[in-house]
C-alpha positions as MATLAB code, in Angstrom:
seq = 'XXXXXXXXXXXXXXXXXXXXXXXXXXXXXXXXXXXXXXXXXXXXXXXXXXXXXXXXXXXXXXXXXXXXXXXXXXXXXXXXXXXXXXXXXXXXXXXXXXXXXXXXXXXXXXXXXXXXXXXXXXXX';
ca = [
     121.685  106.056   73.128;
     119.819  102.702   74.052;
     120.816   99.533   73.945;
     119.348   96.460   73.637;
     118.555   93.027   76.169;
     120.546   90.002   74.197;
     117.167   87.481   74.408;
     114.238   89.682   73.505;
     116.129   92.551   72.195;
     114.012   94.279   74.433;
     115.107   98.521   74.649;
     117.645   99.602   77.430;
     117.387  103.439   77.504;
     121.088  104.889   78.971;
     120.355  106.690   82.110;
     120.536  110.269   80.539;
     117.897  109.021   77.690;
     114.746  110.507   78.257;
     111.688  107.730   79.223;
     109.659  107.134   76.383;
     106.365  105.784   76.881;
     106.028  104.059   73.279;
     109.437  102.265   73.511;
     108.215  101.030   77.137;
     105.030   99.671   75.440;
     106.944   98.123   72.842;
     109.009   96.199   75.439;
     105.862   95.017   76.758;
     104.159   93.695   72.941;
     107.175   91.778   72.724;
     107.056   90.714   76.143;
     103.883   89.330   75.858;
     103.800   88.259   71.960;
     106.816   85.864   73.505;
     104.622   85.107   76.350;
     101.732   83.883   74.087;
     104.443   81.956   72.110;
     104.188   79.397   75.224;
     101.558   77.904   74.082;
      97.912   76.887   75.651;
      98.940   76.745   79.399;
      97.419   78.577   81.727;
     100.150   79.979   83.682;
      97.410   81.179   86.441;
      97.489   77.413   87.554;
     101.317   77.122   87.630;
     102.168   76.633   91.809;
     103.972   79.998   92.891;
     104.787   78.949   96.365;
     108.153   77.595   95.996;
     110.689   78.278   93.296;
     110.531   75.981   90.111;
     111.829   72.336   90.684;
     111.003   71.533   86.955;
     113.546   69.245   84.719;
     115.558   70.808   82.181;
     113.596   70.150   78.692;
     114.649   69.077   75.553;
     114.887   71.631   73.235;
     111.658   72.981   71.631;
     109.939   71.969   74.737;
     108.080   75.071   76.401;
     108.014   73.756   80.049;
     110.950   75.428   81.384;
     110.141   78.604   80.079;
     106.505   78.083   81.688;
     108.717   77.468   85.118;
     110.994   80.440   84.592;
     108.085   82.263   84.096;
     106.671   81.043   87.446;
     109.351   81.920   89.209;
     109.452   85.679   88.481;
     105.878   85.647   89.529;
     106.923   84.508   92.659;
     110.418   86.452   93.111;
     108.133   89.717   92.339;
     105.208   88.764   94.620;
     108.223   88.504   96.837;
     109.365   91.833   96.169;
     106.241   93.110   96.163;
     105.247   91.970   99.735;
     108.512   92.960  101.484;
     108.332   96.638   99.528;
     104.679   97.335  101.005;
     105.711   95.722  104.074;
     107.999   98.046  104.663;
     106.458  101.093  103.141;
     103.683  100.226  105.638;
     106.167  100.077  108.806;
     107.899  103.311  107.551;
     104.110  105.389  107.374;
     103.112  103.844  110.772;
     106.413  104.590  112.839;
     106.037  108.622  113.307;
     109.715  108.995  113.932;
     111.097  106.963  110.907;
     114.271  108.433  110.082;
     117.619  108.817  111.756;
     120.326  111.163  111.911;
     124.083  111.397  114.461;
     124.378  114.983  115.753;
     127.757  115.546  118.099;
     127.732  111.128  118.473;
     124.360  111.466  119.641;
     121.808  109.542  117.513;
     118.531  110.784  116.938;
     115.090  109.521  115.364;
     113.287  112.406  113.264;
     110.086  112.409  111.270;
     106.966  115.090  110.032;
     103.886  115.764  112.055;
     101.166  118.324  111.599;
     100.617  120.138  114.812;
      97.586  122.785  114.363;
      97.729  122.150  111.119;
     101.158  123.237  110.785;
     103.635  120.083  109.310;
     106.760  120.186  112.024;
     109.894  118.439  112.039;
     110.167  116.342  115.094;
     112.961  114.728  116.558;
     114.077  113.180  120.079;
     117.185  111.010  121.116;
     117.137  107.615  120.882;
];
């Protein structure tokens, strides 16, 4: 049975729930119906580079939520970056993987030899 985030009382399936594409959409209207609720910014010009340095508001105020919002840009561009950085390493390194056999370690990966996919390994 799901549960529910406290803020946006967005849908938290349990891990044995099965993925439902129309309650994942529905997170996403309300994500974005609160995201409109900002107001006329455009949130394209907010500065990404660094993390937020903007004052606390008063209440009713909008502006931190426009840098809170900035910042998860920038924490998942982050993300983003180092998880196809290193997707990128692991595809170009041909023995990518490891494994200790007797105390000896070894690297292992896949190659197609004659068009026959072989598991290769060597010491390292």
């Amino acid at each position: 049975m799901e549960t529910y985030t406290p803020n946006l009382n967005l849908k938290k399936p349990d891990q044995l729930d099965f993925y439902d594409v129309d309650d994942f959409n529905g997170n996403m209207d309300i994500i974005d119906e609160k995201i409109g609720e900002l107001g006329d910014t455009d949130l394209d010009s907010v500065d990404l580079t660094g993390t937020p340095t903007a004052p606390t508001p008063p209440p009713g105020d909008n502006s931190n939520k426009i840098a809170t919002t900035a910042y998860v840009k920038n924490e998942l561009n982050t993300v983003t970056t180092q998880v196809t950085s290193n997707l990128n390493n692991h595809l170009t390194d041909e023995l990518p993987h490891r494994f200790i056999d007797g105390g000896v370690t070894y690297k292992w990966g896949l190659k197609v030899i004659s068009g026959v996919v072989n598991f290769v390994y060597e010491p390292v």
